[in-house]
Biotite code that builds the C-alpha atoms (Angstrom):
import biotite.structure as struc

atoms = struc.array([
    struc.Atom([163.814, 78.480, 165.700], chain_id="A", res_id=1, res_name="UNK", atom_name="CA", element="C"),
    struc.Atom([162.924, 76.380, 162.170], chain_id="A", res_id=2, res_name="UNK", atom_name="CA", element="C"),
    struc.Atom([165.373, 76.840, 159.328], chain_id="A", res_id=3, res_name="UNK", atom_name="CA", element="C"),
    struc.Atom([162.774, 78.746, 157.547], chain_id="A", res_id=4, res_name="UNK", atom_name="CA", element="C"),
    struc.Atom([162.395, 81.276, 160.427], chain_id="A", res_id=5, res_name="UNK", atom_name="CA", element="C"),
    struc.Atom([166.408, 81.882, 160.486], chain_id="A", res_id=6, res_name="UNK", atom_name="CA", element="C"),
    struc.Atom([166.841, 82.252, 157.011], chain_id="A", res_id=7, res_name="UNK", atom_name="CA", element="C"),
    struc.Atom([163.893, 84.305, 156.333], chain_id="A", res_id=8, res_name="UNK", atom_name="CA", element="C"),
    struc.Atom([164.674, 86.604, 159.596], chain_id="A", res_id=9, res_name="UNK", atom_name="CA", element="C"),
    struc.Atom([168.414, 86.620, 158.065], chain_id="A", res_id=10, res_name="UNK", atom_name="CA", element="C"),
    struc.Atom([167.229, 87.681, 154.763], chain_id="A", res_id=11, res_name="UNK", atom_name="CA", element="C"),
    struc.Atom([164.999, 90.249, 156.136], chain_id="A", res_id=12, res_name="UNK", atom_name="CA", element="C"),
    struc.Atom([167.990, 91.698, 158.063], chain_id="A", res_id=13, res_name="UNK", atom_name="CA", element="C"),
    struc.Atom([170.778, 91.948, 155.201], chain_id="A", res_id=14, res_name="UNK", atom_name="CA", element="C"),
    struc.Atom([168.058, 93.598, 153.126], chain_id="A", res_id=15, res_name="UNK", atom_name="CA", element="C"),
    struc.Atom([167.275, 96.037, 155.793], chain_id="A", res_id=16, res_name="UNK", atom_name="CA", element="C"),
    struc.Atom([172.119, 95.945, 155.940], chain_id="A", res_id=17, res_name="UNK", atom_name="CA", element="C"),
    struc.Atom([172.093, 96.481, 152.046], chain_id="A", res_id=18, res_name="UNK", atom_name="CA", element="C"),
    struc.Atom([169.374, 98.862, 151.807], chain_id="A", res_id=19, res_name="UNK", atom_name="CA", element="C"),
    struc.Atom([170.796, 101.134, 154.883], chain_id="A", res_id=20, res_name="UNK", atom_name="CA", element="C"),
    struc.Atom([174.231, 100.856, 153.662], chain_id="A", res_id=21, res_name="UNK", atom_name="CA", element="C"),
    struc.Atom([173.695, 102.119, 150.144], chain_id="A", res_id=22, res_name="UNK", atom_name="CA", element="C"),
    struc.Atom([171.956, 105.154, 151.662], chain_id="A", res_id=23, res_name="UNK", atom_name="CA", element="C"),
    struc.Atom([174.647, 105.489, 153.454], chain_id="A", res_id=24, res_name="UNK", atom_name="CA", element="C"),
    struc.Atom([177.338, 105.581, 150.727], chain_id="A", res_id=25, res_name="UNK", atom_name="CA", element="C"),
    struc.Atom([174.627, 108.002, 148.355], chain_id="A", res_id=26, res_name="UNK", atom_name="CA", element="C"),
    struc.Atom([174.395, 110.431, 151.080], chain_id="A", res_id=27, res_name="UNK", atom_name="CA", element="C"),
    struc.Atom([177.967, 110.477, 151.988], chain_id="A", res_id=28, res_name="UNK", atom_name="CA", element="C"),
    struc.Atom([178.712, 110.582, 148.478], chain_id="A", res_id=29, res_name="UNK", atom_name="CA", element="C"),
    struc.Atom([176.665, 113.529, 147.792], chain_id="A", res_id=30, res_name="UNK", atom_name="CA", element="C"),
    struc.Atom([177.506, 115.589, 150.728], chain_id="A", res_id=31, res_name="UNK", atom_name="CA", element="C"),
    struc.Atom([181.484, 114.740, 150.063], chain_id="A", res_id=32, res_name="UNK", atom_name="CA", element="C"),
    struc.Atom([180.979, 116.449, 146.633], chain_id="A", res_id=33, res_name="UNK", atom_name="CA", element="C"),
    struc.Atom([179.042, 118.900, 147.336], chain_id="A", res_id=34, res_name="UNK", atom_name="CA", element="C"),
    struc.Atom([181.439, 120.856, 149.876], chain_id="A", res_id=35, res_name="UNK", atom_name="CA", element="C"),
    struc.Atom([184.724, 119.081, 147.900], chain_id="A", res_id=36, res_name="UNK", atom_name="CA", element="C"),
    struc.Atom([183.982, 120.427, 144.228], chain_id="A", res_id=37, res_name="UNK", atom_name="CA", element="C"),
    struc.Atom([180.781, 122.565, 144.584], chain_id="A", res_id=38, res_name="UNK", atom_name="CA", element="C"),
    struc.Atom([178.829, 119.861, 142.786], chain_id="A", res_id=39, res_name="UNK", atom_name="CA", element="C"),
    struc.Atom([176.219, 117.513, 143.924], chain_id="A", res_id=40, res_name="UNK", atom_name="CA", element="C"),
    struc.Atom([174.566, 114.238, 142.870], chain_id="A", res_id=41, res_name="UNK", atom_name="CA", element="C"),
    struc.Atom([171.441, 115.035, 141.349], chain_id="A", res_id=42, res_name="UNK", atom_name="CA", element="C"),
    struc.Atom([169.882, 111.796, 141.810], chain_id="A", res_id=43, res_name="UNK", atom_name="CA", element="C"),
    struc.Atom([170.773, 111.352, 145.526], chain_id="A", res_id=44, res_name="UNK", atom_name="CA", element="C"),
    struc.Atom([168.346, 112.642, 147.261], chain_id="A", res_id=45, res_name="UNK", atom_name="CA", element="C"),
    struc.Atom([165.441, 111.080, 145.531], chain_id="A", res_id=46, res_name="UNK", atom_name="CA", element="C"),
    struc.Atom([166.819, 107.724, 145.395], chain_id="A", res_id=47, res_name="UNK", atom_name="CA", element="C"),
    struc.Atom([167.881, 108.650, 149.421], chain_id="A", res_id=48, res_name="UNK", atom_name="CA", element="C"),
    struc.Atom([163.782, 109.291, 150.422], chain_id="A", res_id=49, res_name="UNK", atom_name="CA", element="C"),
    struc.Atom([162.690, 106.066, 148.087], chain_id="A", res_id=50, res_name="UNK", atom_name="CA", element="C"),
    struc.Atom([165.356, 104.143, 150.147], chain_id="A", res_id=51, res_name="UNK", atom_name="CA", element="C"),
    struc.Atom([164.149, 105.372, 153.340], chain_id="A", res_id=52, res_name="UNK", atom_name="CA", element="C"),
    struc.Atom([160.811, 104.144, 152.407], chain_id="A", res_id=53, res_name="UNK", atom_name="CA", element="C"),
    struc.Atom([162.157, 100.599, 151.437], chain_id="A", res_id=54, res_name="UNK", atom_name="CA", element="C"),
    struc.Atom([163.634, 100.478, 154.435], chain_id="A", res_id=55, res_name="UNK", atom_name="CA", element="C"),
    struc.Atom([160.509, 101.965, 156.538], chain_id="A", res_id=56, res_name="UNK", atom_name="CA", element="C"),
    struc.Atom([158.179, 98.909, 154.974], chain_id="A", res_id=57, res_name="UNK", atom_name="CA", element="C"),
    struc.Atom([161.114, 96.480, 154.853], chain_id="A", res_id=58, res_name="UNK", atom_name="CA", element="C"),
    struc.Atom([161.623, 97.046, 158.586], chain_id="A", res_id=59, res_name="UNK", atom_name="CA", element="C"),
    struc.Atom([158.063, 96.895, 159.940], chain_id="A", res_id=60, res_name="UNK", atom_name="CA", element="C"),
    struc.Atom([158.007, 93.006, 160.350], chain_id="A", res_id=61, res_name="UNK", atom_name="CA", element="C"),
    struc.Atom([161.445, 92.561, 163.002], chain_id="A", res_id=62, res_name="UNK", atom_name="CA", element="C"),
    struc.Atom([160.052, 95.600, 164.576], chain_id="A", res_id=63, res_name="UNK", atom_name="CA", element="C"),
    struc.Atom([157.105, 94.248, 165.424], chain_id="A", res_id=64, res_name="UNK", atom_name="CA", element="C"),
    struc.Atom([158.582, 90.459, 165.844], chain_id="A", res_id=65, res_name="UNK", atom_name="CA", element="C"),
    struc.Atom([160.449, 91.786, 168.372], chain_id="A", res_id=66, res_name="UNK", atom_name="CA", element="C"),
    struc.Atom([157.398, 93.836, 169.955], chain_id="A", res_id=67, res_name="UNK", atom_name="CA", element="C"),
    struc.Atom([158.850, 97.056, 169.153], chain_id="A", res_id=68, res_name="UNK", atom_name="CA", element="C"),
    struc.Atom([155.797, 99.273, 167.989], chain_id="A", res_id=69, res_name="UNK", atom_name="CA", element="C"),
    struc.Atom([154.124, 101.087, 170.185], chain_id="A", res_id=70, res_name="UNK", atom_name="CA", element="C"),
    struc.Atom([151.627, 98.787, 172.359], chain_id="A", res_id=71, res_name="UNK", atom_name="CA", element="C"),
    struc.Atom([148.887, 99.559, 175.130], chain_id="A", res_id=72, res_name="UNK", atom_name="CA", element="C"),
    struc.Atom([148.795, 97.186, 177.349], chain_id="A", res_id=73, res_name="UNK", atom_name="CA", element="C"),
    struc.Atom([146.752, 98.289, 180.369], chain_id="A", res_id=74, res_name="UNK", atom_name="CA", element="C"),
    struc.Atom([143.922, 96.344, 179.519], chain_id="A", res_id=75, res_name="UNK", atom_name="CA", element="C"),
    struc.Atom([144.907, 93.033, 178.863], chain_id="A", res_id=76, res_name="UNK", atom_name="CA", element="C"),
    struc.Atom([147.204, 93.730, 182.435], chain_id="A", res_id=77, res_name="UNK", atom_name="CA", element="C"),
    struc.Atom([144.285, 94.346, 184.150], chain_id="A", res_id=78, res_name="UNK", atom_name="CA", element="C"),
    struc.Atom([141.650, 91.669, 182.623], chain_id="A", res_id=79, res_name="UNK", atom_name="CA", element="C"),
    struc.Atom([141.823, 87.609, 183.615], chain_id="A", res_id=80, res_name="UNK", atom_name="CA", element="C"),
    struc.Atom([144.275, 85.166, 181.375], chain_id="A", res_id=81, res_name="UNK", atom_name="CA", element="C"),
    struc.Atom([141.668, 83.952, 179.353], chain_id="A", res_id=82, res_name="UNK", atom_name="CA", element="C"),
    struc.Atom([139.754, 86.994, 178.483], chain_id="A", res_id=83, res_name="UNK", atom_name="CA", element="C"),
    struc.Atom([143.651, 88.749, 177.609], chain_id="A", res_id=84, res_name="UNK", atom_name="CA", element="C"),
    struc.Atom([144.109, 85.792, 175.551], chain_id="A", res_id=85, res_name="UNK", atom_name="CA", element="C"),
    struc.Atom([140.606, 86.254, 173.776], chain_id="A", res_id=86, res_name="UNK", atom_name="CA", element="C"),
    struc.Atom([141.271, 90.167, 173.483], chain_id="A", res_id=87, res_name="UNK", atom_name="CA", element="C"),
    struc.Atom([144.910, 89.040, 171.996], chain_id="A", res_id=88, res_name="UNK", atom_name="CA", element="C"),
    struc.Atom([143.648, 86.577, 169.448], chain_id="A", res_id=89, res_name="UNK", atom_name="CA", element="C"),
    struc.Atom([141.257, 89.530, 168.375], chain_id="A", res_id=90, res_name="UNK", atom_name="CA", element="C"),
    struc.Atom([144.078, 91.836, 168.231], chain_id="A", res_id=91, res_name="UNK", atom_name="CA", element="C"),
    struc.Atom([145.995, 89.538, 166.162], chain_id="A", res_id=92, res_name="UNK", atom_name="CA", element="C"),
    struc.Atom([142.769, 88.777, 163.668], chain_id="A", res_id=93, res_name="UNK", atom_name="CA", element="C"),
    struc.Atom([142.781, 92.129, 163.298], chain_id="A", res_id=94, res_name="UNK", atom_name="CA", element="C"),
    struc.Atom([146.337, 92.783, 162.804], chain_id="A", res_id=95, res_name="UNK", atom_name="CA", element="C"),
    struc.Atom([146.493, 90.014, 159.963], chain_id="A", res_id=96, res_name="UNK", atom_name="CA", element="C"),
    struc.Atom([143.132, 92.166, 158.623], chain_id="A", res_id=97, res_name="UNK", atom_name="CA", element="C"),
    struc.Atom([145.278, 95.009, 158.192], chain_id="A", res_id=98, res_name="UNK", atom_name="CA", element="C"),
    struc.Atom([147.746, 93.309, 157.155], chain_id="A", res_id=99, res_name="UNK", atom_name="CA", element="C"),
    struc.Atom([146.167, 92.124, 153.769], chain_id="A", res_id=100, res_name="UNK", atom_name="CA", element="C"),
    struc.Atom([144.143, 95.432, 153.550], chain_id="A", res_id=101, res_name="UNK", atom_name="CA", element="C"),
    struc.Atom([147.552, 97.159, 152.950], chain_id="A", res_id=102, res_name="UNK", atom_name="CA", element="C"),
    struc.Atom([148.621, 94.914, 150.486], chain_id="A", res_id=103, res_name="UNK", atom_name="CA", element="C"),
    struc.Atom([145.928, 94.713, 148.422], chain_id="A", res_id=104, res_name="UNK", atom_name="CA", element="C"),
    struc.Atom([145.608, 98.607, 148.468], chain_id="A", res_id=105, res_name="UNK", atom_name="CA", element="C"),
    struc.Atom([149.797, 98.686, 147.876], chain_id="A", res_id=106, res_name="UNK", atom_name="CA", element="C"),
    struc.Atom([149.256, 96.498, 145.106], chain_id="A", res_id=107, res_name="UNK", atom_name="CA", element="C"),
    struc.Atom([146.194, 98.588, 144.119], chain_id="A", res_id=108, res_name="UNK", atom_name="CA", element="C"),
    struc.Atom([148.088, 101.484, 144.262], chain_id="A", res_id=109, res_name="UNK", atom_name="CA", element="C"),
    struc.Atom([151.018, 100.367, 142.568], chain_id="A", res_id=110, res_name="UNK", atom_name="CA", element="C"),
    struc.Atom([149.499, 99.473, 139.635], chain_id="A", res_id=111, res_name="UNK", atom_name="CA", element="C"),
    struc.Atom([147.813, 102.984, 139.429], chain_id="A", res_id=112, res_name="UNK", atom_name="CA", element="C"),
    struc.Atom([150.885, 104.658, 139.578], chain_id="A", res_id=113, res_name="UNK", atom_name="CA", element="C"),
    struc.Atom([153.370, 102.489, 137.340], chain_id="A", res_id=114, res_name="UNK", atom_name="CA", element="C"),
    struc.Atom([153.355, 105.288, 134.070], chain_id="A", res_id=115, res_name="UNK", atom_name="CA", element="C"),
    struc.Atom([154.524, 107.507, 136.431], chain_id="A", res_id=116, res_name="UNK", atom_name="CA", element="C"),
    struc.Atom([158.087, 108.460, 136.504], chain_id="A", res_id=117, res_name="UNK", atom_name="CA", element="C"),
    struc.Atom([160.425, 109.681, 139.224], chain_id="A", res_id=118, res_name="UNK", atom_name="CA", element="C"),
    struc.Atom([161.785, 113.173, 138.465], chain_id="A", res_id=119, res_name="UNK", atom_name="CA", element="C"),
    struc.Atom([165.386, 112.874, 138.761], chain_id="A", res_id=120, res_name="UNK", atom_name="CA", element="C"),
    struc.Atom([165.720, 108.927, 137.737], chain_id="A", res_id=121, res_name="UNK", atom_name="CA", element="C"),
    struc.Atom([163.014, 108.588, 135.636], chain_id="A", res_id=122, res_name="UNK", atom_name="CA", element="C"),
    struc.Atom([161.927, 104.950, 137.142], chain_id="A", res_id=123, res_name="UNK", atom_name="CA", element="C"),
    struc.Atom([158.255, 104.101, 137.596], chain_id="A", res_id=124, res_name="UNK", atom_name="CA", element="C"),
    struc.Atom([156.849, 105.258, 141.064], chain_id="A", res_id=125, res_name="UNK", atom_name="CA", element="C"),
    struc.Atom([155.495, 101.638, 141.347], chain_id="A", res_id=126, res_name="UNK", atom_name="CA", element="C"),
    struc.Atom([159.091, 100.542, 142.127], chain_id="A", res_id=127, res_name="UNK", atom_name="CA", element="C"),
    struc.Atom([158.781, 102.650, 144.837], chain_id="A", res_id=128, res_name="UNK", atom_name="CA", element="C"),
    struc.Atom([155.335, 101.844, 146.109], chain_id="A", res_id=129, res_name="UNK", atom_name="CA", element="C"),
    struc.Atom([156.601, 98.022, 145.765], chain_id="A", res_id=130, res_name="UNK", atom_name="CA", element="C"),
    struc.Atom([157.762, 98.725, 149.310], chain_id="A", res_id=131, res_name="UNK", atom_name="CA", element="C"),
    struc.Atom([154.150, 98.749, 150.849], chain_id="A", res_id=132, res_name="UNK", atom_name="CA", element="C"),
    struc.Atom([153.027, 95.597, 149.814], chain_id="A", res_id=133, res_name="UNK", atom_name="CA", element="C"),
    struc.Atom([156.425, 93.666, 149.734], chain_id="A", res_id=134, res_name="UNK", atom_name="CA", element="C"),
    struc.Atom([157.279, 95.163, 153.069], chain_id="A", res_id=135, res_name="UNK", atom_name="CA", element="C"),
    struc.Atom([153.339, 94.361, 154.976], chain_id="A", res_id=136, res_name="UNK", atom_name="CA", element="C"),
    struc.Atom([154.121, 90.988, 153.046], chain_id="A", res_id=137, res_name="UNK", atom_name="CA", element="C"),
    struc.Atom([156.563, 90.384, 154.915], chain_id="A", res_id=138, res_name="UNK", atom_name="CA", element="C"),
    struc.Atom([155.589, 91.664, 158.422], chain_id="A", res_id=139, res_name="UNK", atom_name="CA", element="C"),
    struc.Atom([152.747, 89.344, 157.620], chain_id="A", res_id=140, res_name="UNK", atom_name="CA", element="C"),
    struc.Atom([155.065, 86.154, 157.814], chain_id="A", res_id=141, res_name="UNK", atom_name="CA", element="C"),
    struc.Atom([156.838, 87.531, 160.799], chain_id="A", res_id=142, res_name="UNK", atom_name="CA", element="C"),
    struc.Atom([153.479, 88.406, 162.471], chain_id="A", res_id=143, res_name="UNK", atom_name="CA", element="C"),
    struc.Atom([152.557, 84.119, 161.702], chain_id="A", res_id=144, res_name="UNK", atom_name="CA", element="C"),
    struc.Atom([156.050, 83.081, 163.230], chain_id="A", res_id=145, res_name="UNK", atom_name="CA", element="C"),
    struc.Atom([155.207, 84.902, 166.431], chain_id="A", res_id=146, res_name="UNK", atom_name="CA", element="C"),
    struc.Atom([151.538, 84.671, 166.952], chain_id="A", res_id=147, res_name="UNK", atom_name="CA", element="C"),
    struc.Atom([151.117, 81.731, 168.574], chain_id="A", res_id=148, res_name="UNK", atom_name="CA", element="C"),
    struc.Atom([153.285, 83.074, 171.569], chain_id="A", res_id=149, res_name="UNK", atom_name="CA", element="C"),
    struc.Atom([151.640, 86.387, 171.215], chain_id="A", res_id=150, res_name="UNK", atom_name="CA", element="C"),
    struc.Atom([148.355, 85.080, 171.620], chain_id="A", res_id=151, res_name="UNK", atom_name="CA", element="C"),
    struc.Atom([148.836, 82.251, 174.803], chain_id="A", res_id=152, res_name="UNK", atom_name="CA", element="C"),
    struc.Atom([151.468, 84.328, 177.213], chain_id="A", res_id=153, res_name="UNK", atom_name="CA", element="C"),
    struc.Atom([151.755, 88.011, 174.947], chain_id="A", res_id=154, res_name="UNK", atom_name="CA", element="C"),
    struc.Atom([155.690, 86.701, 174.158], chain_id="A", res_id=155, res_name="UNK", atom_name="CA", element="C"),
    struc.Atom([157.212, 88.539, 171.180], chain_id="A", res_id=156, res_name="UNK", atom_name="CA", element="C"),
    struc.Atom([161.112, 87.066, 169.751], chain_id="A", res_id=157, res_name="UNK", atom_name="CA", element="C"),
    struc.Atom([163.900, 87.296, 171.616], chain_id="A", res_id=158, res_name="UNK", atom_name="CA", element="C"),
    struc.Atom([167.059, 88.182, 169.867], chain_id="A", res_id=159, res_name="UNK", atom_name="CA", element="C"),
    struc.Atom([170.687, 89.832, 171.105], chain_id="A", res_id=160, res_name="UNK", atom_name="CA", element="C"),
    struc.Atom([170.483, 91.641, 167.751], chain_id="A", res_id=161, res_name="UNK", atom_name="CA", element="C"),
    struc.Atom([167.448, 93.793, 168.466], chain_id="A", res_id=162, res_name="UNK", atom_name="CA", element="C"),
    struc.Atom([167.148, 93.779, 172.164], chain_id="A", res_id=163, res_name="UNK", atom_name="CA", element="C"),
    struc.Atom([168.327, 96.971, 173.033], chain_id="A", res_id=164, res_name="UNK", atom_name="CA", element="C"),
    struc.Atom([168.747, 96.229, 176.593], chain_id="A", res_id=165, res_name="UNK", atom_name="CA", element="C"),
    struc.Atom([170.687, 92.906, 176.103], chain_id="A", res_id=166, res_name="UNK", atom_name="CA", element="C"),
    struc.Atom([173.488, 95.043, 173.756], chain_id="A", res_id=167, res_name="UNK", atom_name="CA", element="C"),
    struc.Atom([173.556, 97.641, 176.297], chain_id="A", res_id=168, res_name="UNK", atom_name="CA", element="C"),
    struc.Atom([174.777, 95.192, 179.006], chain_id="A", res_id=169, res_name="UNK", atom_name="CA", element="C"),
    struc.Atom([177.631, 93.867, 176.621], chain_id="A", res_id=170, res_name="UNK", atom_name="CA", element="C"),
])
């Protein structure tokens, strides 16, 4: 792996860490008060559900590095290498298609909605909506680092961190 693939796949992960972990603490936070002194957060579960979208968009890209969105693969198992690898490198033109689709529309949509204001926080919605293009972004670089293999033998990363089957063997 380059040093730009580790540190940008190391990024990507403490951001997911940081993001899930201050959920985390909000939630448990709120829910502790609530039953402890009858009084809840009133910001915490609207910054909770923005989170959870960061996090959604944020986590898209090592998903999919890792081939972890739902695939069919029937018929490039059933057709000859080369026309699999022709059918791939349309389904990866098409994936890096939708790819900047979504974040021109994010962006697009972001900008539409930045005068409007979250209820409880009062922060512009287009911090929220941020995630869609930062987070398709990103699952665009991931999608580049991978492609390549994709394309020539349908290989997706390997990792220990998010191969569920090599932590279950530990």
């Amino acid at each position: 792996m380059s040093r730009f693939e580790t540190t940008f796949l190391a990024f990507n992960r403490w951001l997911l860490i940081l993001i899930l972990a201050a959920m985390s603490v909000i939630i448990f936070a709120n829910v502790g008060l609530r039953y402890l002194t009858n009084q809840s957060i009133q910001w915490a579960e609207e910054v909770a559900r923005h989170l959870m979208i960061w996090i959604t968009f944020i986590g898209c890209g090592p998903v999919l590095r890792y081939g972890g969105h739902i695939a069919i693969d029937n018929l490039q198992d059933a057709l000859p290498r080369s026309a699999a690898v022709a059918l791939r490198a349309v389904i990866a033109l098409l994936m890096l298609g939708f790819c900047a689709c979504v974040v021109y529309f994010g962006l697009e949509y972001m900008d539409r909605t930045q005068y409007q204001r979250t209820p409880a926080t009062q922060i512009s919605f287009a911090f929220i909506y941020a995630a869609l293009p930062l987070g398709m972004a990103l699952t665009t670089i991931h999608w580049l680092l991978i492609v390549r293999g994709y394309i020539l033998e349908r290989r997706f990363a390997a990792d220990s961190h998010f191969d569920a089957t090599a932590s279950a063997s530990l």
